[in-house]
C-alpha distance (Angstrom), angle and dihedral (degrees) to the residues before:
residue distance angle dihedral
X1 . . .
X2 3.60 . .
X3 3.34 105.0 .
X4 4.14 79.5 49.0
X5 3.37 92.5 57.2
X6 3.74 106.6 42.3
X7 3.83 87.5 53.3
X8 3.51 93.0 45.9
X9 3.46 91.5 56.9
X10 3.84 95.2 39.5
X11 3.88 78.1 60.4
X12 3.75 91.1 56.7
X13 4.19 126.8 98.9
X14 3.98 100.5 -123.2
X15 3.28 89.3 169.9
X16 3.99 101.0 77.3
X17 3.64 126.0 79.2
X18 3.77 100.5 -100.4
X19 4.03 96.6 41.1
X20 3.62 84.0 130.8
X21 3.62 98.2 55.9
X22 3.70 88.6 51.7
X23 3.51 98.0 64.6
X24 3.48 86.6 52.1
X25 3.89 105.7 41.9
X26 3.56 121.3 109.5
X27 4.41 111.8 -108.2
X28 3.43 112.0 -120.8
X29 3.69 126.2 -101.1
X30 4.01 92.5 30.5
X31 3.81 121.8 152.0
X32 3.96 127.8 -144.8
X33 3.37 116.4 -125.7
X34 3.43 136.4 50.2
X35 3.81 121.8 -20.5
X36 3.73 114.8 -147.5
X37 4.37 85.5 157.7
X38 4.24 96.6 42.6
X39 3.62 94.8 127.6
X40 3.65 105.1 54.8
X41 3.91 87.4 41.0
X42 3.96 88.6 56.4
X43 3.69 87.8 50.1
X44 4.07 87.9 49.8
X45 3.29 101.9 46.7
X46 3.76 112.8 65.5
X47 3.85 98.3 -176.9
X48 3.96 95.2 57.2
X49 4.05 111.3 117.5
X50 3.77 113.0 -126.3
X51 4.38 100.2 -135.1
X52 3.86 88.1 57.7
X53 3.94 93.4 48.6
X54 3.69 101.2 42.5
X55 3.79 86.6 52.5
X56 3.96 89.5 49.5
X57 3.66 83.0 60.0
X58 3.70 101.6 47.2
X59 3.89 86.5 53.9
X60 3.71 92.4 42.9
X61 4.33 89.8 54.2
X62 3.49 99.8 44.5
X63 3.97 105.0 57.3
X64 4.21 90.3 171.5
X65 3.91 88.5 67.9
X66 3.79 106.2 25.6
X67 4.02 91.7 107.6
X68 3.35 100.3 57.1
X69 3.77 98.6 35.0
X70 4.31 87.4 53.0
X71 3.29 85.6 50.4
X72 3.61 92.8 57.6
X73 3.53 94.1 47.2
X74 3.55 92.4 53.5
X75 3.70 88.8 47.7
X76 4.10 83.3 58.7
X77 3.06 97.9 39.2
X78 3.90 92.1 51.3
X79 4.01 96.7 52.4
X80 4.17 89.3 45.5
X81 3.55 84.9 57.1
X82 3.48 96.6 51.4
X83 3.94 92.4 45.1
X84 3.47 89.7 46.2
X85 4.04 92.2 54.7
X86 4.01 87.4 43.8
X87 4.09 87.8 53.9
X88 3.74 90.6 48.8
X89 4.53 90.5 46.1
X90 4.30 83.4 49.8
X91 3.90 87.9 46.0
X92 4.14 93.8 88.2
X93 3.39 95.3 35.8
X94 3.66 95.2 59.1
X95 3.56 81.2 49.5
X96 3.76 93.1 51.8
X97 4.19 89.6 44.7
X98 3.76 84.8 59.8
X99 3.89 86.9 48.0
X100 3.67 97.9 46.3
X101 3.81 88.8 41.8
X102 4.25 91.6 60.2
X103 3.64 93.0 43.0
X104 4.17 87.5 48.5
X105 4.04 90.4 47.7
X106 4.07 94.1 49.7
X107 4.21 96.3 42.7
X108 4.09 81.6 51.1
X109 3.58 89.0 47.8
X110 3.65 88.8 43.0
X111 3.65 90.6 50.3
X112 4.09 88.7 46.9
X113 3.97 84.1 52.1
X114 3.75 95.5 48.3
X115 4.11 90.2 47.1
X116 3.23 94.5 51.9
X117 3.68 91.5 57.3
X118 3.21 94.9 56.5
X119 3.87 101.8 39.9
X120 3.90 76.8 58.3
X121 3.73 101.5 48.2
X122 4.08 80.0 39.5
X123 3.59 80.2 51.9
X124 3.99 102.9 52.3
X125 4.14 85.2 41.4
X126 3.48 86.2 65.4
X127 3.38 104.4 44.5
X128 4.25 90.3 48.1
X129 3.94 81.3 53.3
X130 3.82 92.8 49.7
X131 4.26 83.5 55.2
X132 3.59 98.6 50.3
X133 3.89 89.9 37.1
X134 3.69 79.6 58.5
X135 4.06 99.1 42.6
X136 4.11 100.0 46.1
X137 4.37 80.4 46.5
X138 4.21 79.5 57.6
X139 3.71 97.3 37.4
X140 4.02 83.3 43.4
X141 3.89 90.8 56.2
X142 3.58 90.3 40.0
X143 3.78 90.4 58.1
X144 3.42 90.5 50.8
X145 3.72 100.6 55.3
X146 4.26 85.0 56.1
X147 3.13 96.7 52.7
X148 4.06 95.1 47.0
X149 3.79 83.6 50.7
X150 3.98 91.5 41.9
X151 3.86 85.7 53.6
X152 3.91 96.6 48.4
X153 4.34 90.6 46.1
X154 4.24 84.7 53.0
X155 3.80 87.9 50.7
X156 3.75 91.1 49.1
X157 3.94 94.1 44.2
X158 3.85 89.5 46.8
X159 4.22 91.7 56.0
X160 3.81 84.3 40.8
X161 4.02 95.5 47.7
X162 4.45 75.3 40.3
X163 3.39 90.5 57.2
X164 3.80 93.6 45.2
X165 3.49 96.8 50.6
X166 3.79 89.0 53.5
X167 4.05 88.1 54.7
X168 3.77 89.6 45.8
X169 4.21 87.1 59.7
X170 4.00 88.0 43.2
X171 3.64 86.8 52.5
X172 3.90 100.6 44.3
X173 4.45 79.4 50.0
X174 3.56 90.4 58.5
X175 4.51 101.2 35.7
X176 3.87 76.6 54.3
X177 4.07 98.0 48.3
X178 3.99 79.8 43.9
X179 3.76 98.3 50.1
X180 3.86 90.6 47.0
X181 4.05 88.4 49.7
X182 4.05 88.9 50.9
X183 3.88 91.9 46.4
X184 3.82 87.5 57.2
X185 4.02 95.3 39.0
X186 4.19 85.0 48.7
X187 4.03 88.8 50.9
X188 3.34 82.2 55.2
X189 3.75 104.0 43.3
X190 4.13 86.5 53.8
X191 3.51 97.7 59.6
X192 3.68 81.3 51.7
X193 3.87 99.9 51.8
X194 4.00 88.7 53.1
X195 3.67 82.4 69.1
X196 3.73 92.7 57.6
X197 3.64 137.3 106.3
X198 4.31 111.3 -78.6
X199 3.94 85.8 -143.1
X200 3.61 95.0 58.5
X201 3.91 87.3 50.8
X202 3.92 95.2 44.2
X203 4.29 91.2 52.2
X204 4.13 88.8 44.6
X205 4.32 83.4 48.3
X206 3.79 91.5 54.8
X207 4.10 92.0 48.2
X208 3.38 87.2 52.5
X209 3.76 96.6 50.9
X210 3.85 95.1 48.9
X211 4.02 92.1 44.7
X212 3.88 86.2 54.8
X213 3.86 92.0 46.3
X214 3.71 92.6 51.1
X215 3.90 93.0 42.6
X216 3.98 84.5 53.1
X217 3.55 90.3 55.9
X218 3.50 95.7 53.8
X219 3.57 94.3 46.5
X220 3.69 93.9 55.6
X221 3.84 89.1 48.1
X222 3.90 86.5 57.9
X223 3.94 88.6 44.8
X224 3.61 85.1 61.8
X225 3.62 109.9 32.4
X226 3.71 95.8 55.5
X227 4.10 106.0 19.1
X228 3.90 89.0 118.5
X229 3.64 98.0 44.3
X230 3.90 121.1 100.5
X231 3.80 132.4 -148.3
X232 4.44 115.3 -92.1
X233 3.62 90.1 -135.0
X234 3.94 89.1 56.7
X235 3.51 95.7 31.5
X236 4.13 90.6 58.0
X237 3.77 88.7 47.9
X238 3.60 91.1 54.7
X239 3.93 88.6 51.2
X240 3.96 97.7 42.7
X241 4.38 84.7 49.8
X242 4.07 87.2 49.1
X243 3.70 91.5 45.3
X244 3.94 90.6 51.6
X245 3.63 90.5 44.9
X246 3.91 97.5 48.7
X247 4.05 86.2 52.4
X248 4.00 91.6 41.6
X249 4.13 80.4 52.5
X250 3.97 96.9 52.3
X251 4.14 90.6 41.0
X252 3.99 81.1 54.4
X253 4.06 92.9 46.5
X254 3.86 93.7 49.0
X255 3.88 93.4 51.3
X256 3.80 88.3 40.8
X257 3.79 94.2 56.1
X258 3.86 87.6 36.6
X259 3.68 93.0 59.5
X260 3.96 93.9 40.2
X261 3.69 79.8 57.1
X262 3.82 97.6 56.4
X263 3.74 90.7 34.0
X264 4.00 85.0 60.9
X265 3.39 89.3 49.0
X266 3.82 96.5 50.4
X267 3.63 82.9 56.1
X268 3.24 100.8 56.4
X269 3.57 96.4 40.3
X270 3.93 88.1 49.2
X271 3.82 91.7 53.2
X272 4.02 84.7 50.1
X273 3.81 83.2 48.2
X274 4.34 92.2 52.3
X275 3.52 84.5 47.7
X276 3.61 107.2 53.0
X277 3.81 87.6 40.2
X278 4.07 91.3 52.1
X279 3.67 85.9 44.1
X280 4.22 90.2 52.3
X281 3.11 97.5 48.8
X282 3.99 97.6 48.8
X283 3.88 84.2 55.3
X284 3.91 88.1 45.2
X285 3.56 94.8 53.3
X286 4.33 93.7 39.2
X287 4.35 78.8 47.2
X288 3.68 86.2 47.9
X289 3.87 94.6 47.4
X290 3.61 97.6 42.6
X291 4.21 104.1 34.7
X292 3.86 111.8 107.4
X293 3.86 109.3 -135.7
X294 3.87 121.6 -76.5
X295 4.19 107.1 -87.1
X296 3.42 125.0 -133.7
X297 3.49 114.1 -98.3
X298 3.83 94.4 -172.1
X299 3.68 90.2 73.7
X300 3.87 91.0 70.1
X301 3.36 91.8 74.5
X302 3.85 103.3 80.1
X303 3.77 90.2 58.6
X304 3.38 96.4 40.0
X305 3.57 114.9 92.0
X306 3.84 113.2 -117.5
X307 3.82 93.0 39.9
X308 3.53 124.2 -124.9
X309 3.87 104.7 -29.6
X310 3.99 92.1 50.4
X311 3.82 85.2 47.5
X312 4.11 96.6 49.4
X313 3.83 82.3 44.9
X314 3.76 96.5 61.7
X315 3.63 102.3 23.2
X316 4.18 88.1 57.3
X317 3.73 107.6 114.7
X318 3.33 102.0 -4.3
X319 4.21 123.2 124.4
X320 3.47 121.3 -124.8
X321 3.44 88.7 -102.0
X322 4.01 92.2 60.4
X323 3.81 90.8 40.9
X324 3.85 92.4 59.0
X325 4.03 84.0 52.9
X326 3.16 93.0 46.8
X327 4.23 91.8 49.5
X328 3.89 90.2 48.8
X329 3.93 86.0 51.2
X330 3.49 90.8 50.1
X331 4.06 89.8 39.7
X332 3.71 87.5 47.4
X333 4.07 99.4 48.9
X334 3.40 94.6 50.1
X335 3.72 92.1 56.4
X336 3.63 90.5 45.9
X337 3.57 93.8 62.7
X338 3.36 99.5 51.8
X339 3.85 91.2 58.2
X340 3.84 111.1 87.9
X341 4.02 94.9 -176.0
X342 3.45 141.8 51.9
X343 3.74 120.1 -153.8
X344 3.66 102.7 -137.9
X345 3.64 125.9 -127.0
X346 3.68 102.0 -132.0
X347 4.20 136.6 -119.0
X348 4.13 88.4 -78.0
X349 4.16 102.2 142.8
X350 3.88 87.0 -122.7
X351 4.24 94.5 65.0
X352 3.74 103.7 85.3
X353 3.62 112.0 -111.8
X354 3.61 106.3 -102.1
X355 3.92 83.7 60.3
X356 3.76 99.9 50.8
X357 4.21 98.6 119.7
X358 3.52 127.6 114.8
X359 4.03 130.3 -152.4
X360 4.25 114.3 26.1
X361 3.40 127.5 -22.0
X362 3.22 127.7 -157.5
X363 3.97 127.9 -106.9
X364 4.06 114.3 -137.1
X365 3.92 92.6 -173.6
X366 4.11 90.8 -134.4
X367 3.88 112.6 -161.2
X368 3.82 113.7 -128.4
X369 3.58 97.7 -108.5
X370 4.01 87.7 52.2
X371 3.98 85.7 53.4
X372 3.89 90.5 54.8
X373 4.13 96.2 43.3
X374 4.05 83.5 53.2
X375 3.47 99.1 58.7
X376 3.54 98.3 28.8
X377 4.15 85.1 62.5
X378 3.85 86.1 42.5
X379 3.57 90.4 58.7
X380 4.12 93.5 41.1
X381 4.19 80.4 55.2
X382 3.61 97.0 42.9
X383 4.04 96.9 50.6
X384 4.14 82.4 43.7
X385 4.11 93.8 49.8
X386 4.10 81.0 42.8
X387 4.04 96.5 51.9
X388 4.16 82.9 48.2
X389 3.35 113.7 35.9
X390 3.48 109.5 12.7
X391 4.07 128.6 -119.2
X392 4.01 87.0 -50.4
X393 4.21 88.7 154.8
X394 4.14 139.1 18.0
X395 3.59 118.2 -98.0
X396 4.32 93.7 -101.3
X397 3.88 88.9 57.9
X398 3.90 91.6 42.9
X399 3.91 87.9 43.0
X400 3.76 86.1 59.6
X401 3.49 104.6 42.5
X402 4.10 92.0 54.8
X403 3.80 93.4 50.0
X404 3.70 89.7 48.5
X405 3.74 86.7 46.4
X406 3.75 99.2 43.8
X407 4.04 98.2 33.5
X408 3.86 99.5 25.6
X409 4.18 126.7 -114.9
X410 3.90 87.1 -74.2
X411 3.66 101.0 59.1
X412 3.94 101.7 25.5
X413 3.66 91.7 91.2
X414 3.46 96.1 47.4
X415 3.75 92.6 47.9
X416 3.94 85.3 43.8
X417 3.58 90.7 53.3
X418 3.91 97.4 42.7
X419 3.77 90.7 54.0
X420 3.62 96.0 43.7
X421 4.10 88.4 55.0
X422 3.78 90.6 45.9
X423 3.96 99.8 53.7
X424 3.89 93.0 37.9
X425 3.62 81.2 56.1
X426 3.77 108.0 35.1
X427 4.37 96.7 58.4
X428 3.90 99.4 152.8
X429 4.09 88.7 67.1
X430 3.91 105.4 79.1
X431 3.96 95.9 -157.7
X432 3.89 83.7 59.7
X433 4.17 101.6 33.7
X434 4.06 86.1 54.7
X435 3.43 100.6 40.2
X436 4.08 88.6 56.2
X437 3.63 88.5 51.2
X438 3.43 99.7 49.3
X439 4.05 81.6 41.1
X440 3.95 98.0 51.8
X441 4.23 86.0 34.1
X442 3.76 102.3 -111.1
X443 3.71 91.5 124.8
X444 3.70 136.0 39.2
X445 3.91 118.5 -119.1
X446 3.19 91.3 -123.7
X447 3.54 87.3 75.6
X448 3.88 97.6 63.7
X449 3.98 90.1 48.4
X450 3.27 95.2 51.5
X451 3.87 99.7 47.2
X452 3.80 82.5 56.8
X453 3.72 99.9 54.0
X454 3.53 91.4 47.2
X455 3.74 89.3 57.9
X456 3.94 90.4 40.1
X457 3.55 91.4 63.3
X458 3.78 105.6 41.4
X459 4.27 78.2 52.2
X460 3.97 85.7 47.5
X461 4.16 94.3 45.4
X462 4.31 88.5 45.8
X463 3.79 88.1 42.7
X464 4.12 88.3 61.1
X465 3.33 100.6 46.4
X466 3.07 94.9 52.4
X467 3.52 101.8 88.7
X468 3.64 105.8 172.2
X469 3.91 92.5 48.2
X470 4.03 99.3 -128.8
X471 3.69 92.0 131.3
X472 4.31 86.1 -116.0
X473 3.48 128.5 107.5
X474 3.71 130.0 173.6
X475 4.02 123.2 -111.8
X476 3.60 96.9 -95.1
X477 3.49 94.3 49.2
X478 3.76 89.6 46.3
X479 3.66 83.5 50.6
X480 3.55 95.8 50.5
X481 4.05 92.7 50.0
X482 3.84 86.9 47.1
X483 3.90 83.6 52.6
X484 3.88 92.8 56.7
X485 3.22 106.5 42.3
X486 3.89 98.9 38.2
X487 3.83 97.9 39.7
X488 3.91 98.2 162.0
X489 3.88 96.2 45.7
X490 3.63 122.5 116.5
X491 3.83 128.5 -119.2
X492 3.00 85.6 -109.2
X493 3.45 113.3 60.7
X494 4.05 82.0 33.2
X495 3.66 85.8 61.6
X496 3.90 87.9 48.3
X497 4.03 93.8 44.3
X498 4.26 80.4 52.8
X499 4.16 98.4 45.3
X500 3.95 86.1 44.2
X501 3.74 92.8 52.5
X502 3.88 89.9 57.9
X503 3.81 92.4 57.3
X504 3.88 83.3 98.1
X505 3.81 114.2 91.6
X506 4.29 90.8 -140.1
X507 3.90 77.9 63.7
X508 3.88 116.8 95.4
X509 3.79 127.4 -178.4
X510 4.17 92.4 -90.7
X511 3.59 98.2 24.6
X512 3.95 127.6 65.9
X513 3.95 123.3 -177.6
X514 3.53 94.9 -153.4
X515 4.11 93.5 177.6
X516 3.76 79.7 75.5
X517 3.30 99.6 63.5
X518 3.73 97.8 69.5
X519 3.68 95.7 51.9
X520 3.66 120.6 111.4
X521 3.78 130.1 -148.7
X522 3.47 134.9 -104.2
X523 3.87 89.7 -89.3
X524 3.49 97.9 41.9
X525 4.03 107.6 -97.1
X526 3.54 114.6 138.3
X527 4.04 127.1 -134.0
X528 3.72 125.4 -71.2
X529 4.30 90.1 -116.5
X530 3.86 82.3 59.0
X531 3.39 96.2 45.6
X532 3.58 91.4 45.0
X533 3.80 85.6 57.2
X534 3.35 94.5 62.2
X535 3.27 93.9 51.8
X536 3.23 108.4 49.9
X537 4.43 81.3 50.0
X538 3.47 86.5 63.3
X539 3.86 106.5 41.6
X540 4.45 79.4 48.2
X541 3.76 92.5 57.2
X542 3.33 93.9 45.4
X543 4.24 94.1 50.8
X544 3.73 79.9 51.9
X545 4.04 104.3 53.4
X546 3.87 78.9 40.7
X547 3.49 91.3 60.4
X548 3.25 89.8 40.8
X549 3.31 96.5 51.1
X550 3.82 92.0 52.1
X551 3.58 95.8 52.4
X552 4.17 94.8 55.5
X553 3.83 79.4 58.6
X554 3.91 113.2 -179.0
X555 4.01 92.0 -7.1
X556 3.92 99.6 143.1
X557 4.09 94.1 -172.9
X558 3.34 109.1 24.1
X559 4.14 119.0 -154.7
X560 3.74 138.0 -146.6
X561 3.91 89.1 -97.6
X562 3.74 102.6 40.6
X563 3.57 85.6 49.1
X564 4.15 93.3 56.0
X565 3.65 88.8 42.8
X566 3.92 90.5 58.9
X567 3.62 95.9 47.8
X568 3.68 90.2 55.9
X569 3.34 97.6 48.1
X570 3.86 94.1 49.9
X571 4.01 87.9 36.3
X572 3.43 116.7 21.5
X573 3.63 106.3 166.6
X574 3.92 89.5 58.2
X575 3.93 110.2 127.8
X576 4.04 123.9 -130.0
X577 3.97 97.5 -103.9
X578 4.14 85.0 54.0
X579 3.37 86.3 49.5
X580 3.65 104.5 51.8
X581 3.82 89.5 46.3
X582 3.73 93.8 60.3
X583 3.95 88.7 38.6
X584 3.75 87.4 58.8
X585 3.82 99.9 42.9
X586 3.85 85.9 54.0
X587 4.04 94.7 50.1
X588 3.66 107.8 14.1
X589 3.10 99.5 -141.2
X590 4.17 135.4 117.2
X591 3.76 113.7 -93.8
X592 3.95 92.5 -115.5
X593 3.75 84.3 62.8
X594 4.32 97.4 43.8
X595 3.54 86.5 108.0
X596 3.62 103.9 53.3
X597 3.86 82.7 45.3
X598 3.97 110.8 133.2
X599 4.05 108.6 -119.2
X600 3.60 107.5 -111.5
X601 3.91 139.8 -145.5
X602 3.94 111.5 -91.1
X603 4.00 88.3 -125.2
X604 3.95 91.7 56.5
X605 3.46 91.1 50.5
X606 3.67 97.8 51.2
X607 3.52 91.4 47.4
X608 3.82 98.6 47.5
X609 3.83 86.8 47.1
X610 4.12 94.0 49.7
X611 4.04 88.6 55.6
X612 3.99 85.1 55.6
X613 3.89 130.0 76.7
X614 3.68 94.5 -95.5
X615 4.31 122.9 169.7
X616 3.66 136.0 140.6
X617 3.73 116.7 -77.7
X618 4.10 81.4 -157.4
X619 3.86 167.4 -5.7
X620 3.69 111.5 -64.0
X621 3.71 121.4 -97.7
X622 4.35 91.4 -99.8
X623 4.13 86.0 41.0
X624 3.80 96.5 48.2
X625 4.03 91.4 44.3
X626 3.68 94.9 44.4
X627 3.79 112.1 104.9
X628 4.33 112.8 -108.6
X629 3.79 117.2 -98.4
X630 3.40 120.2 -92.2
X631 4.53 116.0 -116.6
X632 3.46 106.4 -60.9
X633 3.94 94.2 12.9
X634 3.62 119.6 132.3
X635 3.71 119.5 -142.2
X636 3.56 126.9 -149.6
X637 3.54 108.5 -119.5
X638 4.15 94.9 165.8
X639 3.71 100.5 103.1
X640 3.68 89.6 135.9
């Protein structure tokens, strides 16, 4: 068998790529089974490969392990046959690497061929710049060199023009040295005329007289030829004043008609104004007739438990409206701890997943603030499973899988249960109220996370500037950190945001401890600036899907497209990612599928929109055009 198999693969072409696969591949013509005739077969068949064959022999001699060694074989044989079909799948795309590779090399040479082209016309650019850097430096010098000769001519014209005015004076000396010596000479001359003839003086009179009658005439032909005529010069100053006044006129109209305008509007708005204020006070006086008197809230605290401090504690600054939530809370714990069991609600496909138990579960009687620690480490492990793994499951199924991993199988239902109860129940604490919405699906997570980061910032914007780390800041500082990390707020809900923050007694009127204002209670409730940050979150998102609303008009199904156009109109510095976000909490579908989306009712989009974390990306279109306030302007920022 040795012999066989050294001249068998003496016989063999090593040289070619698959030499190993030939000593290996099956011969042709060979028959499972057992082989009582092997040996002449090998010696027919001059294809067979001698690794294979020998070990056909081995399991043919030694009948004690010929299962288990076939088995192996076939086991072999198996996983070459699946690496061989794997080598022949990779065959075209090594073919199609090569491909891809080519058609890679000539777009970079391509793209070599096209830079250099333009590094050359970049090139020739330069160099024509270099020239007529170089001319306008010579037509710059040449310049210069008139204008130093332009300057020394005026120097030589003023001395000449100098000179001539001193003549000019010489002159006038000598006209008036002249005009003296004719005065005398004339004095001189008359006494010599007396002397003259009396004819010669009559004929000269009679000149005279006709030159002055003909010089009359003329003058009253003048008179009347040109008595209605005016001067230019005072005629073109009578034109330039009308032209002045004519544009002074049409300035005047435009205001005029501008201000008839507003003052149209003021009456209209006015007569809005008388009608909302009739309409007011009809409701005031049907309130005032129908309202029952206002109860006294004092008496709650005997059934309250905690007595009357605990009761003054909660109930201060609170509406009546609050303190009745706030009673039914109360009401509504104190049942809740006298129940020991839960019925449960069953394994049905609509009972959320965290609920899914049937027969009796039991009732752990959590406190409020052990209701708020437990979610607020479910969120802490939720954002942490998020920054690792992704979103890889919905908040009920992650909900489930931490109290099973944190209480154990047994107990996570009747932890899961327990909680639920407490934040159906407990609505006036936010942490609770939105994590049972998110919970029961009324609200989008989003919602939560973003609520957080908008908190997280305003603490990251007061944290810088405060500079000497004391965890105080002034009110214009607090202002200015409001400013930054709210940018689109109004005054007016700044100014809230600022008269909320000095709620705490550590706040004065110039100094604000703003690390207080994050602190929670001893049952869990958060401060009235964070509540009022909520608030003010929701009342914005729901200006904007108003708005929103009000610009898809009368659109009874509203599409994919009608729906981006509307959000630009209403928004229109909002960026693509923002807008894909809201696009697919309208539809729910991927974006490869947006335009097979099915065109929905306005109503359903509002409403799917309103459970999602919805704000303005921006100013609107008037605010962001409008020009920025001068120093010590105030802009209007309430265009809610």
């Amino acid at each position: 068998m040795e012999s066989y198999l050294r001249e068998e693969v003496r016989a063999l072409d090593l040289t070619k790529d698959n030499a190993q696969e030939l000593k290996l591949q099956v011969p042709k013509g060979k028959v499972h089974g057992k082989r009582r005739h092997l040996w002449p077969l090998l010696e027919e068949n001059k294809l067979c490969m001698p690794y294979r064959e020998i070990f056909e022999f081995f399991i043919e001699a030694f009948k004690t392990y010929k299962p288990l060694l076939s088995v192996i074989k076939n086991e072999y044989e198996i996983t070459l046959d699946v690496q061989r079909e794997k080598i022949r799948a990779l065959e075209p795309l090594k073919s199609m690497f090569a491909t891809v590779s080519d058609k890679c090399t000539q777009k970079i040479s391509a793209l070599k061929k096209e830079e250099n082209a333009k590094i050359k016309t970049l090139m020739k650019e330069k160099l024509y710049l270099l020239k007529l850097i170089d001319k306008m430096k010579e037509e710059k010098a040449s310049l210069q060199a008139q204008v130093n000769k332009l300057q020394k001519n005026v120097a030589e014209e003023y001395l000449h023009y100098r000179n001539e005015c001193d003549a000019r004076k010489l002159l006038l000396a000598d006209l008036n040295e002249m005009r003296s010596q004719q005065l005398e000479m004339t004095l001189h001359q008359t006494q010599d005329v007396k002397s003259e003839d009396i004819v010669k003086l009559t004929l000269a009179l009679k000149i005279a007289r006709r030159d002055l009658t003909k010089a009359q005439v003329e003058l009253n032909t003048m008179k009347a030829d040109y008595g209605d005529v005016v001067p230019r010069r005072d005629f073109e100053s009578q034109e330039k004043k009308y032209s002045d006044l004519c544009q002074q006129t049409e300035t005047l109209q435009k205001d005029f008609d501008q201000l008839q305008k507003e003052y149209d509007t003021l009456l209209e708005v006015h007569g809005e104004t008388v009608e909302e204020r009739n309409r007011f006070y009809n409701e005031l006086q049907q309130v005032l007739r129908s309202s029952t008197p206002r109860p006294d809230w004092a008496k709650c605290a005997g059934v309250v438990p905690g007595g009357v401090d605990r009761w003054r504690f909660l109930a201060e600054g609170k509406t009546s409206n609050q303190l009745v939530d706030l009673l039914l809370e109360e009401m509504g714990a104190a049942v809740l701890r006298e129940k020991d069991f839960f019925p449960g609600l069953g394994k049905g496909d609509k009972v959320p997943v965290y609920l899914r138990y049937e027969g009796q579960v039991k009732n752990r009687k959590l406190n409020k603030k052990n209701v708020v620690n437990i979610l607020k480490d479910l969120w802490k492990e939720r954002i942490s499973a998020h920054q690792q793994t992704g979103w890889q499951s919905s908040l009920p199924e992650f909900f489930l899988s931490y109290l099973q991993k944190r209480y154990g199988d047994a107990s996570a239902f009747e932890m899961a249960y327990s909680i639920y109860e407490s934040i159906k129940l407990y609505r006036s604490n936010h942490v609770m109220s939105l994590s049972y919405d998110i919970l029961t699906g009324k609200v989008d997570e989003g919602v939560y996370h973003g609520l957080n980061q908008m908190l997280s910032n305003l603490l990251k914007e007061l944290t810088a500037i405060d500079s000497s780390n004391s965890g105080a800041v002034t009110s214009k500082q607090f202002n200015l950190a409001l400013r930054a990390a709210f940018p689109l707020k109004s005054n007016e809900h700044v100014q809230e945001l600022i008269e909320a923050s000095k709620c705490k007694a550590e706040s004065t009127e110039d100094l604000i401890f703003y690390t207080a204002l994050f602190n929670e209670d001893a049952e869990g409730n958060t401060e009235p600036f964070v509540v009022k940050v909520w608030n003010q979150y929701i009342a914005e998102k729901q200006d904007y899907l108003r708005e929103l609303q009000n610009e898809l008009g009368h659109v009874i199904e509203v599409k994919v497209d009608d729906l981006k156009t509307a959000l630009y109109a209403i928004d229109p510095t909002i960026d693509n990612l923002t807008m894909d976000n809201y696009i697919y909490l309208a539809y729910q579908v991927p974006k490869e599928e947006l335009e097979q989306a099915v065109p929905l009712p306005v109503e359903t989009i509002i409403e799917k929109l309103l459970a999602g974390d919805i704000r303005r990306a921006g100013p609107l279109p008037e605010e962001a055009s409008r020009p920025a306030p001068e120093e010590g302007e105030q802009r209007d920022y309430d265009y809610y």
